[in-house]
Backbone as numpy.savetxt, mean C-alpha at the origin, in Angstrom:
# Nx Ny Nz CAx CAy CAz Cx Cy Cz
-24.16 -37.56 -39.47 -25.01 -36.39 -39.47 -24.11 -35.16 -39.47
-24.46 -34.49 -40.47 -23.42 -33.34 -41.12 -24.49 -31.55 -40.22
-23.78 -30.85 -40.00 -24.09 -29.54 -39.16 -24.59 -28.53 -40.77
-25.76 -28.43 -41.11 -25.73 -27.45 -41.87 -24.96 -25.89 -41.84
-24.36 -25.60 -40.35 -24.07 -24.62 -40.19 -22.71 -24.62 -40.30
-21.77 -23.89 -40.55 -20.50 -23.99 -40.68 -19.68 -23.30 -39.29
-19.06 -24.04 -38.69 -18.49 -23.13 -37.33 -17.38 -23.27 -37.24
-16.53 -23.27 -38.15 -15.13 -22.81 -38.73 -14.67 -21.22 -38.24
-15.68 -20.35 -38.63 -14.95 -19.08 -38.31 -15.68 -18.71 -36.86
-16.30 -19.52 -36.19 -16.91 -19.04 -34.60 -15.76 -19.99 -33.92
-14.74 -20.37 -34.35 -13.76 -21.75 -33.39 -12.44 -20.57 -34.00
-12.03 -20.07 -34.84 -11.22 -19.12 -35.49 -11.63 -17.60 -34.65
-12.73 -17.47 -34.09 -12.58 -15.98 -33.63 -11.41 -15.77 -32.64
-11.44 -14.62 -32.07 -10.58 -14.19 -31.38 -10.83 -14.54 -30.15
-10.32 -14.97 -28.86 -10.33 -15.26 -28.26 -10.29 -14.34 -26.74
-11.48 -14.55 -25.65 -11.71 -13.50 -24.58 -10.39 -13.23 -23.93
-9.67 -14.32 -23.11 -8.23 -14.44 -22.91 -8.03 -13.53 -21.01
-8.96 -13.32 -20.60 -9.05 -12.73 -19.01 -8.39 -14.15 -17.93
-8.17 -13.39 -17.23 -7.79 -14.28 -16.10 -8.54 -14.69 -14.94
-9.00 -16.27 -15.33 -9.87 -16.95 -14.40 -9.20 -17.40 -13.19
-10.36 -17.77 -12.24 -9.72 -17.77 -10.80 -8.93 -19.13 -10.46
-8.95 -19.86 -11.76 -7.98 -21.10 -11.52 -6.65 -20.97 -12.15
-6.49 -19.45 -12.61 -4.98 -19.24 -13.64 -5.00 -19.25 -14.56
-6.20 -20.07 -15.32 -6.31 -20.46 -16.45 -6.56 -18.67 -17.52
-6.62 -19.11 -19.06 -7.51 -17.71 -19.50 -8.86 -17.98 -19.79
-9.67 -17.62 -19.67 -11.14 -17.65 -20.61 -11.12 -17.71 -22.28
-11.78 -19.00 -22.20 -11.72 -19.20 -23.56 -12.94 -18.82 -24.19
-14.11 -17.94 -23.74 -15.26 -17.45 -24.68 -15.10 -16.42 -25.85
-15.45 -16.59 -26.96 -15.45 -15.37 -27.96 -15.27 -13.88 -27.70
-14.35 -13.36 -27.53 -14.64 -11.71 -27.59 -15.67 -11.12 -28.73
-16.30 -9.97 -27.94 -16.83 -9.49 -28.88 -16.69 -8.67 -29.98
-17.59 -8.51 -30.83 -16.65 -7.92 -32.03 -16.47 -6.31 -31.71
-14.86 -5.92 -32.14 -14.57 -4.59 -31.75 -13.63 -4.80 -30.94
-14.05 -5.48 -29.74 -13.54 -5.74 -28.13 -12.19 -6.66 -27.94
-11.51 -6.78 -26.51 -10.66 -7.61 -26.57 -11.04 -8.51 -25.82
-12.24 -8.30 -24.87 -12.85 -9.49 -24.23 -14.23 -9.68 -24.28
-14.53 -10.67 -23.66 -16.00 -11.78 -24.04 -17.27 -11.01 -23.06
-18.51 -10.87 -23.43 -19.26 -10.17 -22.45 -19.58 -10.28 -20.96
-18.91 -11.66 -20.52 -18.88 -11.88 -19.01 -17.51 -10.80 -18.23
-16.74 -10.52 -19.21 -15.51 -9.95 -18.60 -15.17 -8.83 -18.85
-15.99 -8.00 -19.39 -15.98 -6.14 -19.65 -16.29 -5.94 -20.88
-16.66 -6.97 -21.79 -16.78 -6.58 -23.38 -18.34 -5.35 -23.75
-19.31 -6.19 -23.04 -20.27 -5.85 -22.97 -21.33 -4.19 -22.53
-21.96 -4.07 -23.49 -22.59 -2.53 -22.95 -22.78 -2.08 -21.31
-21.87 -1.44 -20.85 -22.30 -0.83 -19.35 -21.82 -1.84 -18.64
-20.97 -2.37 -19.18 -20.29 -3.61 -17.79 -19.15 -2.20 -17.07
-18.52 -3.26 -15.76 -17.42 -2.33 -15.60 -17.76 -0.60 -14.56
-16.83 -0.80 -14.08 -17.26 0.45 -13.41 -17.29 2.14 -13.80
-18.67 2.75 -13.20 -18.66 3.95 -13.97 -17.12 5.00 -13.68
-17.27 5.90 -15.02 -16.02 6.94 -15.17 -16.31 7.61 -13.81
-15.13 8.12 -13.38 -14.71 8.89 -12.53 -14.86 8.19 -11.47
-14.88 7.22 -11.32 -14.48 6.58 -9.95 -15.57 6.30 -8.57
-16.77 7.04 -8.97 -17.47 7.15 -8.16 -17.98 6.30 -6.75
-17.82 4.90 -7.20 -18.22 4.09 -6.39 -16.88 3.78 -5.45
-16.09 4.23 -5.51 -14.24 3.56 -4.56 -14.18 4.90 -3.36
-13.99 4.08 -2.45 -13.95 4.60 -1.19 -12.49 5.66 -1.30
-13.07 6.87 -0.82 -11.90 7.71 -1.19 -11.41 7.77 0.47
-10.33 7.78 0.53 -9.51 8.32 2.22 -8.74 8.90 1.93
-7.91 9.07 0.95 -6.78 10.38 0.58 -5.63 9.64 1.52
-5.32 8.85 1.78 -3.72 8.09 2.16 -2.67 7.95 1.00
-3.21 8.18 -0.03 -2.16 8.52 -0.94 -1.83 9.43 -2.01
-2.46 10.38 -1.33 -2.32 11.89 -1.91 -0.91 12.24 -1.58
-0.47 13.59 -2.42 0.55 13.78 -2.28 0.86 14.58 -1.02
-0.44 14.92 -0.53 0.25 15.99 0.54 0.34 14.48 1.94
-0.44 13.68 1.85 -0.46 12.64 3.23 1.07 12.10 2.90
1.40 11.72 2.08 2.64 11.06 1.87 3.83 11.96 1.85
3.67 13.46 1.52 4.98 13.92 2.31 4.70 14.97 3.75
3.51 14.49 4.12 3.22 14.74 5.76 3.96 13.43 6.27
4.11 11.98 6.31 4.54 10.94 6.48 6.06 10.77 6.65
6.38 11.35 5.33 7.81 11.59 5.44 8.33 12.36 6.43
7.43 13.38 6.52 8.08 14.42 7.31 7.92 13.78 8.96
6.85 12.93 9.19 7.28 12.92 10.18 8.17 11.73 10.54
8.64 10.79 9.55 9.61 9.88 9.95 10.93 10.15 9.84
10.94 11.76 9.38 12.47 12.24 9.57 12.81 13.06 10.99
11.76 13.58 11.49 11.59 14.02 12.66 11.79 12.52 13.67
11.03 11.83 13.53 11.58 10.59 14.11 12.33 10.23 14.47
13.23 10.14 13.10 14.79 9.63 12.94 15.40 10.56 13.96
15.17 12.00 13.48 16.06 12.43 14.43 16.02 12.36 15.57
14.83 12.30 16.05 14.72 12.22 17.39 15.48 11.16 18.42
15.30 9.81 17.35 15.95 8.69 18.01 17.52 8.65 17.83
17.89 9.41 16.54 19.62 9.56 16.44 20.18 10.85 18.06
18.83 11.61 18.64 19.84 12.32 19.55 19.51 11.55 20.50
18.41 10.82 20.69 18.14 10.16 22.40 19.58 8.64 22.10
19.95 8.35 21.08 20.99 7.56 20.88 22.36 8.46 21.36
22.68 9.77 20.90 23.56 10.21 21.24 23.88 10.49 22.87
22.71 10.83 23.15 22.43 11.07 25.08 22.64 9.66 25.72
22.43 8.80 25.47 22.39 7.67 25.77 23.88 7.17 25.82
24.50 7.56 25.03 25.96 7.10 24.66 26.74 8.22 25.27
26.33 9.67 24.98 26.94 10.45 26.30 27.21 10.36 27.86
26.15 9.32 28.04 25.86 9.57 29.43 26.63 8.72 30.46
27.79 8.16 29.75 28.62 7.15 30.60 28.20 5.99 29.81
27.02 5.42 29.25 26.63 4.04 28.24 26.14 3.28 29.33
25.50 4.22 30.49 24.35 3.49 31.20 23.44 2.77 30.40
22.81 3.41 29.57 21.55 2.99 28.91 19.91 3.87 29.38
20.36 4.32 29.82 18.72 4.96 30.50 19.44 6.45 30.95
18.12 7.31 30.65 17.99 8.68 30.68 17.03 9.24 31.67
17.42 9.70 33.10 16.43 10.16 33.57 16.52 11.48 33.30
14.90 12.04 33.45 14.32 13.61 32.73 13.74 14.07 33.56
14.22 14.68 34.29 13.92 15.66 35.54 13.28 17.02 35.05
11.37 16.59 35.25 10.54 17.44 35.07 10.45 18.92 35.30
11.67 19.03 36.45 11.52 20.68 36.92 12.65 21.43 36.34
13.65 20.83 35.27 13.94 21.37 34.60 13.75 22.47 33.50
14.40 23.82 33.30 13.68 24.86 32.80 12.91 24.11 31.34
14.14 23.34 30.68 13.08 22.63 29.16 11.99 21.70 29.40
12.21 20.95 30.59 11.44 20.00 30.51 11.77 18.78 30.24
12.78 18.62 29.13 13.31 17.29 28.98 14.83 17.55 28.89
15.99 18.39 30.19 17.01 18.29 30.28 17.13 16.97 30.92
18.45 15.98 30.41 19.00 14.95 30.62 19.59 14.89 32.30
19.49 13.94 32.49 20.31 13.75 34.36 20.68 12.20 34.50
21.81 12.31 35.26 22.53 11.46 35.47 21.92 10.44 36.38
21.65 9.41 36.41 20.83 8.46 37.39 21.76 8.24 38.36
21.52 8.56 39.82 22.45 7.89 40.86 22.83 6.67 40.96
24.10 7.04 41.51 24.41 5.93 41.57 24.11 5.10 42.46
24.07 3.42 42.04 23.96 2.42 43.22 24.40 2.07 44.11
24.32 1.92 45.33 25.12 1.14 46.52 24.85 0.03 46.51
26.24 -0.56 46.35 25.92 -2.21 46.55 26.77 -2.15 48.14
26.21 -3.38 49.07 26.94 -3.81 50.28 27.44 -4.97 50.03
């Protein structure tokens, strides 16, 4: 039993070619014009509308949040390169006491010393 229809050039079309969730590509017909098949964006009004409308905006990667970020991980840095330097000034105790009634507030002091018997 012979196919009156000829499906030579529907096995020859171009191929959808998207990436299915097993790795594989999709092998359905693209449509004509298109580079993919109507399950995968080919189709009228698939796909999300222009300008973005529906995506949650937070601005974390705007340009001003990302060099607010910077700025403060250089402030950081420094901060921890001088409490490293005080630290290493201070005899290489390891600990900094900060005697509150100091005029700055956070002038450095020498921790007494221990008595051992």
């Amino acid at each position: 039993m012979s196919h009156a229809r000829s499906t030579g050039p529907m096995l020859a079309s171009p191929r959808c070619g998207a990436q299915t969730r097993n790795g594989g590509t999709c092998r359905a017909p693209a449509l004509r014009g298109k580079a993919r098949c109507r399950m995968h964006g080919g189709a009228a009004g698939s796909g999300a509308p222009w300008g973005n409308q529906n995506a949650r905006t937070h601005g974390r990667f705007t340009r001003d949040a990302i060099a607010e970020r910077r700025q403060i991980q250089t402030l950081l840095d420094e901060a921890r390169k001088t409490l490293s330097e005080l630290t290493h000034s201070a005899g290489g105790i390891g600990q900094i006491a900060v005697d509150p009634a100091a005029a700055g507030g956070l002038a450095p002091v020498r921790p007494k010393a221990i008595r051992r018997n």
